[in-house]
mmCIF entry with sequence, helices, sheets and N, C-alpha, C, O atoms, coordinates in Angstrom:
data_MODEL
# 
_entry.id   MODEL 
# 
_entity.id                         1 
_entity.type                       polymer 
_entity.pdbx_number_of_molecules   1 
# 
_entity_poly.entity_id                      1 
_entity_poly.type                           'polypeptide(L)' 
_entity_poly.nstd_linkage                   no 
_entity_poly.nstd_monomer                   no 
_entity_poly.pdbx_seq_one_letter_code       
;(UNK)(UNK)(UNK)(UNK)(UNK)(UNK)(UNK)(UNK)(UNK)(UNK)(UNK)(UNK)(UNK)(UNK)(UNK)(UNK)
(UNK)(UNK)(UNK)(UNK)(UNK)(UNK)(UNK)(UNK)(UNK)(UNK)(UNK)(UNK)(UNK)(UNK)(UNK)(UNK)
(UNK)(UNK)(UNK)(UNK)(UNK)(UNK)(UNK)
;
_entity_poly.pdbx_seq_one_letter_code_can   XXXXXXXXXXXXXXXXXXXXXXXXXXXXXXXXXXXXXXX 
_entity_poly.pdbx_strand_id                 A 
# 
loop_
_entity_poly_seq.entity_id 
_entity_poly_seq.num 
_entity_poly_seq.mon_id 
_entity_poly_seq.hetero 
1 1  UNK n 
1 2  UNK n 
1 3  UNK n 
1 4  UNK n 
1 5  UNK n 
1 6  UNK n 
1 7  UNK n 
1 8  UNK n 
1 9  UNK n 
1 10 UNK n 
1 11 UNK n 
1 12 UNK n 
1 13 UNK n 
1 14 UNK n 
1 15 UNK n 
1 16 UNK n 
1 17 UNK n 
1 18 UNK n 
1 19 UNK n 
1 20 UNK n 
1 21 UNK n 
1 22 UNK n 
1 23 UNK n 
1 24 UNK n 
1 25 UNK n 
1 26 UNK n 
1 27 UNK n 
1 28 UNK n 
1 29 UNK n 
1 30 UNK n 
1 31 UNK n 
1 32 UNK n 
1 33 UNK n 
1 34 UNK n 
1 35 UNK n 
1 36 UNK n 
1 37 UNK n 
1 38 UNK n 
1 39 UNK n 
# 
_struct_asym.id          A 
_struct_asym.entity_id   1 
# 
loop_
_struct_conf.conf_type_id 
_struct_conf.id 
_struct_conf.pdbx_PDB_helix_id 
_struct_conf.beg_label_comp_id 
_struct_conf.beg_label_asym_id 
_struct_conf.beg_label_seq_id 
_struct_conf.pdbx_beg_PDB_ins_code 
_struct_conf.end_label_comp_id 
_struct_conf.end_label_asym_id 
_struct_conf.end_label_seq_id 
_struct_conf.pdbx_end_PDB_ins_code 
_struct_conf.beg_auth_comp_id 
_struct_conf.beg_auth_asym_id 
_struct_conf.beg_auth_seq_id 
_struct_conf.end_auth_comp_id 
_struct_conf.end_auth_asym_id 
_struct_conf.end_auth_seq_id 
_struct_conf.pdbx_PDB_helix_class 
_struct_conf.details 
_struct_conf.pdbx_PDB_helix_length 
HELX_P HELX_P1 AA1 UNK A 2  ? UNK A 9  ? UNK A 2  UNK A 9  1 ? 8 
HELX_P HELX_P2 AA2 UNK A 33 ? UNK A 38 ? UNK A 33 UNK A 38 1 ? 6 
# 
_struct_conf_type.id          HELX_P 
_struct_conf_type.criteria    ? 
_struct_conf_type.reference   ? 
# 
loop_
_atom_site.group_PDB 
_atom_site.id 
_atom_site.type_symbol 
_atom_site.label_atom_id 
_atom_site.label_alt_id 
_atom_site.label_comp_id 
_atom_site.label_asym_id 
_atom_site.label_entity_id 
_atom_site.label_seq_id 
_atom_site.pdbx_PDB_ins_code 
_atom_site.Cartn_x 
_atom_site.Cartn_y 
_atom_site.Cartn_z 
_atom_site.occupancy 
_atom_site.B_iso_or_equiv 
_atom_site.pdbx_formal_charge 
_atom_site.auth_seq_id 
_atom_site.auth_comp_id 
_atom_site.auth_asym_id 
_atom_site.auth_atom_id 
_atom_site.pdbx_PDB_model_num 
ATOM 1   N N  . UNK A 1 1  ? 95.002  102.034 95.823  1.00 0.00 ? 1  UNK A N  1 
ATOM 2   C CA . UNK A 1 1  ? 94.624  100.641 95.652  1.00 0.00 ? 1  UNK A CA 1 
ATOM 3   C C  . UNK A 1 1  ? 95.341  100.014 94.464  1.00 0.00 ? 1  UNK A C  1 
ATOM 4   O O  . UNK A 1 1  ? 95.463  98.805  94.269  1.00 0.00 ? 1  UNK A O  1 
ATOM 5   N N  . UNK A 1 2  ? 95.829  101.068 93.643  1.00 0.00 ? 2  UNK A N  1 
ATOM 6   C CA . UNK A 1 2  ? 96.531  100.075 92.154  1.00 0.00 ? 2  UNK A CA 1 
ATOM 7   C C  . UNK A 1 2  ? 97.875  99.714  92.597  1.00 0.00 ? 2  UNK A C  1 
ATOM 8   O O  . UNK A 1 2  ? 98.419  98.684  92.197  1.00 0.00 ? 2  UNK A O  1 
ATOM 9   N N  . UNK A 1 3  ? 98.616  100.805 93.690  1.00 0.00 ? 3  UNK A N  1 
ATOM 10  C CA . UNK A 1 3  ? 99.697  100.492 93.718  1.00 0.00 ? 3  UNK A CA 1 
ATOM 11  C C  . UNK A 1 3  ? 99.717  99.338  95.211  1.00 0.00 ? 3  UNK A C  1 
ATOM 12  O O  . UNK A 1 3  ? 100.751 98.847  95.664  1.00 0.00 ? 3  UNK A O  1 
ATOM 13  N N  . UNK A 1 4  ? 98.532  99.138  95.682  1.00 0.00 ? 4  UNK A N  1 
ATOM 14  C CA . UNK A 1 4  ? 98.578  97.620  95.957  1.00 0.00 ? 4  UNK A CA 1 
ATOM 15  C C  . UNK A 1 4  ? 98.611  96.621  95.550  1.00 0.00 ? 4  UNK A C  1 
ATOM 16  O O  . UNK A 1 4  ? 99.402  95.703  95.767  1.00 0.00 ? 4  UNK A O  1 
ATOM 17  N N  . UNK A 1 5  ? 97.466  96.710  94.701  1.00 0.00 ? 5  UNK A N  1 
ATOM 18  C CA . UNK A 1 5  ? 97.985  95.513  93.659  1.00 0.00 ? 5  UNK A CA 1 
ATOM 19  C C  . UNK A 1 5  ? 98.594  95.452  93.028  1.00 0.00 ? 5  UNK A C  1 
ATOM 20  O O  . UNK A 1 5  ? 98.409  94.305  92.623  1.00 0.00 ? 5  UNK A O  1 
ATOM 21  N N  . UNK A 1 6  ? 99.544  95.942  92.343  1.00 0.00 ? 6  UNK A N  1 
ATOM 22  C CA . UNK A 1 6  ? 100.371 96.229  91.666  1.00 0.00 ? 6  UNK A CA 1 
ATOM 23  C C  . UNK A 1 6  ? 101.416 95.577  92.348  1.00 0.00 ? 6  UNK A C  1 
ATOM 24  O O  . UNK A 1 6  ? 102.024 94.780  91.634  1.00 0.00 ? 6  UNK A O  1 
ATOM 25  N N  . UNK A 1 7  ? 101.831 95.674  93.564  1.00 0.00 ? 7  UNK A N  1 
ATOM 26  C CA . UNK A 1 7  ? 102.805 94.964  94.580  1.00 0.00 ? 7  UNK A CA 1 
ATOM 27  C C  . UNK A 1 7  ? 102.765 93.730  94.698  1.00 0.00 ? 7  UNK A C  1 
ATOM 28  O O  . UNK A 1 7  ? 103.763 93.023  94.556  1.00 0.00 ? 7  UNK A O  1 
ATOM 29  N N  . UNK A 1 8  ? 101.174 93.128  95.079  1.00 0.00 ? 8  UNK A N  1 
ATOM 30  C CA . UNK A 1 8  ? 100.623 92.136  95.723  1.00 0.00 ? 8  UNK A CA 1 
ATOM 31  C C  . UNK A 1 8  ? 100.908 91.184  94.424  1.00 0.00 ? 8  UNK A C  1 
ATOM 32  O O  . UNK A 1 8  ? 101.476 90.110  94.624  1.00 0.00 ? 8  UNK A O  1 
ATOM 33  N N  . UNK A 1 9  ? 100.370 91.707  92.554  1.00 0.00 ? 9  UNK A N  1 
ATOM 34  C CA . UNK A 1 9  ? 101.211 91.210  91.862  1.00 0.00 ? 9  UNK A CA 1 
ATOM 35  C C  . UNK A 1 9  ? 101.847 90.425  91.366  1.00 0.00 ? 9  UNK A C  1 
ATOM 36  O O  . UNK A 1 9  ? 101.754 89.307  90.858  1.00 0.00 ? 9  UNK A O  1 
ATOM 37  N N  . UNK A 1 10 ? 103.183 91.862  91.776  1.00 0.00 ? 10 UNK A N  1 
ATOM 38  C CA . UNK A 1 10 ? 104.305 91.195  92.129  1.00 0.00 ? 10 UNK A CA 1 
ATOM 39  C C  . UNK A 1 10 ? 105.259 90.218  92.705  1.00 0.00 ? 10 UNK A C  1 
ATOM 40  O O  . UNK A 1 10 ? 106.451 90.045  92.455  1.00 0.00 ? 10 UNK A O  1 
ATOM 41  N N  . UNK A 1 11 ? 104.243 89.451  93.765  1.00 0.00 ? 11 UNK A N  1 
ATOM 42  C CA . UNK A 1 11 ? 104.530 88.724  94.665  1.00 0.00 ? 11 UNK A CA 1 
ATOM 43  C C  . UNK A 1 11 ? 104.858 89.351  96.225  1.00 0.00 ? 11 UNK A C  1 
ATOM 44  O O  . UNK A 1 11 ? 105.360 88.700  97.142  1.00 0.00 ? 11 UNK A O  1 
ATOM 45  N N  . UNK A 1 12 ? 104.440 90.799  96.285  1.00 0.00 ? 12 UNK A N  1 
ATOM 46  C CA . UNK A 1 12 ? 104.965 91.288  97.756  1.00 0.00 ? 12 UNK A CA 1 
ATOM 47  C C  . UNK A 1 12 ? 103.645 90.956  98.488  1.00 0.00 ? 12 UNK A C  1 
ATOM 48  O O  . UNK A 1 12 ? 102.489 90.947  98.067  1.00 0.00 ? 12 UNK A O  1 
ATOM 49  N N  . UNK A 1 13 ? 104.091 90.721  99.548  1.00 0.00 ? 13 UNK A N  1 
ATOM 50  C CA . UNK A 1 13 ? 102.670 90.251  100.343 1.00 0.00 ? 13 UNK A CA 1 
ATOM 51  C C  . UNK A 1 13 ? 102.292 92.025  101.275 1.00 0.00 ? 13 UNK A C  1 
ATOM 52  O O  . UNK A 1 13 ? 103.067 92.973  101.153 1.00 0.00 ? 13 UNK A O  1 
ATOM 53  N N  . UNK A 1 14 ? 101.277 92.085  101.943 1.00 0.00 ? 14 UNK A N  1 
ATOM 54  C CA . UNK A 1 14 ? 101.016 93.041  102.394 1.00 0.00 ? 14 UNK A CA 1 
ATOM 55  C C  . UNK A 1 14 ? 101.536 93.297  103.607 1.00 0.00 ? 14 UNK A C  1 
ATOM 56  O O  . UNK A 1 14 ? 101.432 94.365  104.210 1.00 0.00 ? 14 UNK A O  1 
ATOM 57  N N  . UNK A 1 15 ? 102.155 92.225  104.008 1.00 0.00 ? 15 UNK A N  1 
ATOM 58  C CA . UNK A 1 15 ? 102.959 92.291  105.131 1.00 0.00 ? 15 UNK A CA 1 
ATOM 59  C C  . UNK A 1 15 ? 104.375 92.908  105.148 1.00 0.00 ? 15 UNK A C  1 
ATOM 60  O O  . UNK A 1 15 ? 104.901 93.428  106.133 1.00 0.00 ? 15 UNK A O  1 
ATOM 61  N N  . UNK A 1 16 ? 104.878 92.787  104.009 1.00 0.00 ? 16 UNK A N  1 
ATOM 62  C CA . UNK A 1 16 ? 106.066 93.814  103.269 1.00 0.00 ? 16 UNK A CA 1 
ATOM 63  C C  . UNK A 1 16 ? 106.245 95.268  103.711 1.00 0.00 ? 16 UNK A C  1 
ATOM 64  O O  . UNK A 1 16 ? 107.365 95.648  104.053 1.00 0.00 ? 16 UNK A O  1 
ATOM 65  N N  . UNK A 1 17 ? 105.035 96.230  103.724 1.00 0.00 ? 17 UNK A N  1 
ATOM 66  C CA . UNK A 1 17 ? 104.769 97.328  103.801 1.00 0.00 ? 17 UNK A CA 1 
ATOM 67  C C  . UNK A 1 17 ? 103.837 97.778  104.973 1.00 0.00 ? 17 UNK A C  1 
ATOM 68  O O  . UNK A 1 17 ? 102.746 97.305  105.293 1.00 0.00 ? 17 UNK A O  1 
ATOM 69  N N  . UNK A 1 18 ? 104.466 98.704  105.476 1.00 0.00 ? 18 UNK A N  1 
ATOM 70  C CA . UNK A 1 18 ? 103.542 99.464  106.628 1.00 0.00 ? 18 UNK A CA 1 
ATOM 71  C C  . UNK A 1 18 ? 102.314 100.289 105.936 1.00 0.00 ? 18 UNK A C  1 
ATOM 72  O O  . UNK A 1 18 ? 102.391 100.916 104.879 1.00 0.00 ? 18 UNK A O  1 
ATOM 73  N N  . UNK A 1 19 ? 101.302 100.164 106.671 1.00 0.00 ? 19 UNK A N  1 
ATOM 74  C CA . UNK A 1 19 ? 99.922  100.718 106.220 1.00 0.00 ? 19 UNK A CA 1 
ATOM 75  C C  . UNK A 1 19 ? 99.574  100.268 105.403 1.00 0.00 ? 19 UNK A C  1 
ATOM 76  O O  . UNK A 1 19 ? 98.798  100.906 104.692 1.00 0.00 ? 19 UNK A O  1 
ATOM 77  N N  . UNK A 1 20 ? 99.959  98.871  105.026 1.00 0.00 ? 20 UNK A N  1 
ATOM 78  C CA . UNK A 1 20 ? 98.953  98.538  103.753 1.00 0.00 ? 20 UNK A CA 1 
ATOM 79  C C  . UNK A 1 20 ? 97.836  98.064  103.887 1.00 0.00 ? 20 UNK A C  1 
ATOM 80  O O  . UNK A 1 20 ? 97.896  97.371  104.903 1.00 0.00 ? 20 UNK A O  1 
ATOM 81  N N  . UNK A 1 21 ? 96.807  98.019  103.456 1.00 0.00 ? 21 UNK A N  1 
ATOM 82  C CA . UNK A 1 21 ? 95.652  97.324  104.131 1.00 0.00 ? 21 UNK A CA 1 
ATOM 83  C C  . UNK A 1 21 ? 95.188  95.868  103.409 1.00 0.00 ? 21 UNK A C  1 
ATOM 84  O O  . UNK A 1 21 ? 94.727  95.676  102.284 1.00 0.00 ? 21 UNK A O  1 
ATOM 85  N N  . UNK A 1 22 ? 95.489  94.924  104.494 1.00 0.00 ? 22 UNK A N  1 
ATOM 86  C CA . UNK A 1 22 ? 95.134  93.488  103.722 1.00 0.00 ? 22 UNK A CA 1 
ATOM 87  C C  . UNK A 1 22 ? 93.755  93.411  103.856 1.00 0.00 ? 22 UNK A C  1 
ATOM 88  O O  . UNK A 1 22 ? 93.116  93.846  104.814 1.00 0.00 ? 22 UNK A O  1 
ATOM 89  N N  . UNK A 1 23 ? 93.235  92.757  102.716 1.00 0.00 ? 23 UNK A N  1 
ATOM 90  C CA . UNK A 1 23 ? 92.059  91.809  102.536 1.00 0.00 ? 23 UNK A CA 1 
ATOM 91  C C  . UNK A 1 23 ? 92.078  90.413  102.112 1.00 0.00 ? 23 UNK A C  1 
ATOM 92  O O  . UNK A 1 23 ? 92.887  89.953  101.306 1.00 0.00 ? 23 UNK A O  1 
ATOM 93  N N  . UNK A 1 24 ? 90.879  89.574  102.859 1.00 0.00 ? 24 UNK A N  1 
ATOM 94  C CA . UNK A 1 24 ? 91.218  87.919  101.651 1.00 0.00 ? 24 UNK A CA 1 
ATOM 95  C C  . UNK A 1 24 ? 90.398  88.110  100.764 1.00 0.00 ? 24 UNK A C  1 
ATOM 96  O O  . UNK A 1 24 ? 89.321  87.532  100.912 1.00 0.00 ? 24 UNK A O  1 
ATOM 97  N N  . UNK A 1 25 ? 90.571  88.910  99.617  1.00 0.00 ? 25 UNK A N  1 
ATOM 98  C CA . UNK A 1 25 ? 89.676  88.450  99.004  1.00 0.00 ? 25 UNK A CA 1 
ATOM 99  C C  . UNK A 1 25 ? 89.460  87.445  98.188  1.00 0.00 ? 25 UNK A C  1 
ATOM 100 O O  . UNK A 1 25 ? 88.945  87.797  97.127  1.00 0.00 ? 25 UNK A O  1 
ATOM 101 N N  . UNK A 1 26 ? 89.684  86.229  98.305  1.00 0.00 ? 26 UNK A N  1 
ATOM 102 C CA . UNK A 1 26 ? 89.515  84.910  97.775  1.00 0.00 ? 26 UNK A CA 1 
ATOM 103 C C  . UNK A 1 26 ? 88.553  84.456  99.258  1.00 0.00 ? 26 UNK A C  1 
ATOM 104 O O  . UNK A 1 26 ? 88.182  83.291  99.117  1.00 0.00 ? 26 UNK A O  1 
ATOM 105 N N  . UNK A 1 27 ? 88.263  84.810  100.058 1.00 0.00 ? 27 UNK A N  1 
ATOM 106 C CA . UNK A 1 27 ? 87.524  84.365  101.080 1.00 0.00 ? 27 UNK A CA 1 
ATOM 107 C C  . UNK A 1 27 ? 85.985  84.937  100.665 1.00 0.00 ? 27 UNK A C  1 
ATOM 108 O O  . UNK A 1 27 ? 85.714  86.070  101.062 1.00 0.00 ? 27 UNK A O  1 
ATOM 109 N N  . UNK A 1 28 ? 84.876  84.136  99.813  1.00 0.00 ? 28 UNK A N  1 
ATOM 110 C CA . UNK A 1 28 ? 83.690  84.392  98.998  1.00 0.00 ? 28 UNK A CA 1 
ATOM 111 C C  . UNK A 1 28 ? 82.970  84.400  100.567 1.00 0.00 ? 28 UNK A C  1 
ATOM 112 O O  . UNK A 1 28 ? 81.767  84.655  100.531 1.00 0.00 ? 28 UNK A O  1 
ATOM 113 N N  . UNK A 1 29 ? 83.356  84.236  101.483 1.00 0.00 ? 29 UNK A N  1 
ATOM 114 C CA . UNK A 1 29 ? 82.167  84.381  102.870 1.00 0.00 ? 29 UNK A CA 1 
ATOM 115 C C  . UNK A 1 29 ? 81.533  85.398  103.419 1.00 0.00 ? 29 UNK A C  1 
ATOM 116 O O  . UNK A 1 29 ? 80.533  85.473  104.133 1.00 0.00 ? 29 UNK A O  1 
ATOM 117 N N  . UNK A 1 30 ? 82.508  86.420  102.832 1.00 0.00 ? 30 UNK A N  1 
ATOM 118 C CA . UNK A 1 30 ? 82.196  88.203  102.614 1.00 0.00 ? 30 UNK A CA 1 
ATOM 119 C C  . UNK A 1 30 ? 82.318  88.998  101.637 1.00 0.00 ? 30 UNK A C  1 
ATOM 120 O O  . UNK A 1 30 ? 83.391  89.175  101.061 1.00 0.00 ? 30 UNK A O  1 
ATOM 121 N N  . UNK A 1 31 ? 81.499  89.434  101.405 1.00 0.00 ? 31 UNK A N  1 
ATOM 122 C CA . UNK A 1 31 ? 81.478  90.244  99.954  1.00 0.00 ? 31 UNK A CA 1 
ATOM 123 C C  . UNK A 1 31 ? 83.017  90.782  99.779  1.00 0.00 ? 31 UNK A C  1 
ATOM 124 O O  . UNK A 1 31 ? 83.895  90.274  100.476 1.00 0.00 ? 31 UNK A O  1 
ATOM 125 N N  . UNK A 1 32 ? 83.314  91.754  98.896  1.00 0.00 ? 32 UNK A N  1 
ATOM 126 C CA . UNK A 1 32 ? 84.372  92.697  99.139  1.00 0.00 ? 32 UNK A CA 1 
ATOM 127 C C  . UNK A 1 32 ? 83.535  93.957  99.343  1.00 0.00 ? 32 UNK A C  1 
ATOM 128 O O  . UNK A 1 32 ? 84.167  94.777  100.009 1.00 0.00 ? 32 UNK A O  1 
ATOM 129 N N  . UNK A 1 33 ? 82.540  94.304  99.052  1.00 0.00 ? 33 UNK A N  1 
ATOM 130 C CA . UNK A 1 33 ? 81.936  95.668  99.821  1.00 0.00 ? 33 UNK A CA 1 
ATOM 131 C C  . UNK A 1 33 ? 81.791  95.170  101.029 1.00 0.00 ? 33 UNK A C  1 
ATOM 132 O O  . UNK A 1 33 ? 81.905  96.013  101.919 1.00 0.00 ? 33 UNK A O  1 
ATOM 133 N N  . UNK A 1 34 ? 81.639  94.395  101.274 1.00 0.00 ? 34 UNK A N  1 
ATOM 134 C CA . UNK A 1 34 ? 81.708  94.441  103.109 1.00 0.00 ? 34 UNK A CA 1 
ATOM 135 C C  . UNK A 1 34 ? 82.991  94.384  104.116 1.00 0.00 ? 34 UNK A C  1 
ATOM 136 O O  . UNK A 1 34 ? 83.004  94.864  105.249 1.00 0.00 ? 34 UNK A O  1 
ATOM 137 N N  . UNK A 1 35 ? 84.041  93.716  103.492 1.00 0.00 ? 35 UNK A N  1 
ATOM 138 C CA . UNK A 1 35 ? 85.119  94.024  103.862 1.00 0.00 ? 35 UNK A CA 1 
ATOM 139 C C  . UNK A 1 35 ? 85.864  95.824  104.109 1.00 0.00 ? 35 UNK A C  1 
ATOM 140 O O  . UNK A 1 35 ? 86.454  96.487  104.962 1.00 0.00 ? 35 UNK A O  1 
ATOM 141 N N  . UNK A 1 36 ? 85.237  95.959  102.475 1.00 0.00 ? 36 UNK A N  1 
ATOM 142 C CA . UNK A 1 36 ? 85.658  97.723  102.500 1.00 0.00 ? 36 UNK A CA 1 
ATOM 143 C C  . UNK A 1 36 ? 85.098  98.297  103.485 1.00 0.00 ? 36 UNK A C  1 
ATOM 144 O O  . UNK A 1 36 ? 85.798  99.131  104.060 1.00 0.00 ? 36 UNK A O  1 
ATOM 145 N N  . UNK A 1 37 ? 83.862  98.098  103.953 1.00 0.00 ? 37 UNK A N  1 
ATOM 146 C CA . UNK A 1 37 ? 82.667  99.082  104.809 1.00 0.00 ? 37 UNK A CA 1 
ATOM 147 C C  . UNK A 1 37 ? 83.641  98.576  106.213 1.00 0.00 ? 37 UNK A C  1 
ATOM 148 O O  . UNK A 1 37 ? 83.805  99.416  107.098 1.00 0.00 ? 37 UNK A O  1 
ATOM 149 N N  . UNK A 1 38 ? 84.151  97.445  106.345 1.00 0.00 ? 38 UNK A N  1 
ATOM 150 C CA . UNK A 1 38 ? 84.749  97.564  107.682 1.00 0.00 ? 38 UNK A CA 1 
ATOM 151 C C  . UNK A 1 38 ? 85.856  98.057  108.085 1.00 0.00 ? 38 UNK A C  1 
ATOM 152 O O  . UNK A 1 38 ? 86.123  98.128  109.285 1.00 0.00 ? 38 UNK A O  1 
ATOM 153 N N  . UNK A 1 39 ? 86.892  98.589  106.871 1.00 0.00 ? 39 UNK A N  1 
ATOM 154 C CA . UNK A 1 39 ? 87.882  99.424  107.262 1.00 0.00 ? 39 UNK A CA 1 
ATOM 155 C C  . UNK A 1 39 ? 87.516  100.873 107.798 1.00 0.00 ? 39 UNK A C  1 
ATOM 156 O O  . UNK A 1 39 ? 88.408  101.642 108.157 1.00 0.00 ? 39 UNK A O  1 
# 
């Protein structure tokens, strides 16, 4: 997870990289534990 953000950052979007796993988290409509519980 650091070396996601660490990317994301950077300005790489998650679309850059295979297997990365996106989240919005600026989208407050779901927690981020609930996002996690759905991967």
């Amino acid at each position: 997870a650091a070396i996601d953000f660490l990317l994301l950052a950077h300005g790489h979007g998650c679309e850059d990289f295979d297997d990365m796993c996106c989240m919005n988290l600026s989208d407050h409509s779901k927690s981020v534990f609930a996002n996690i519980k759905d991967l």
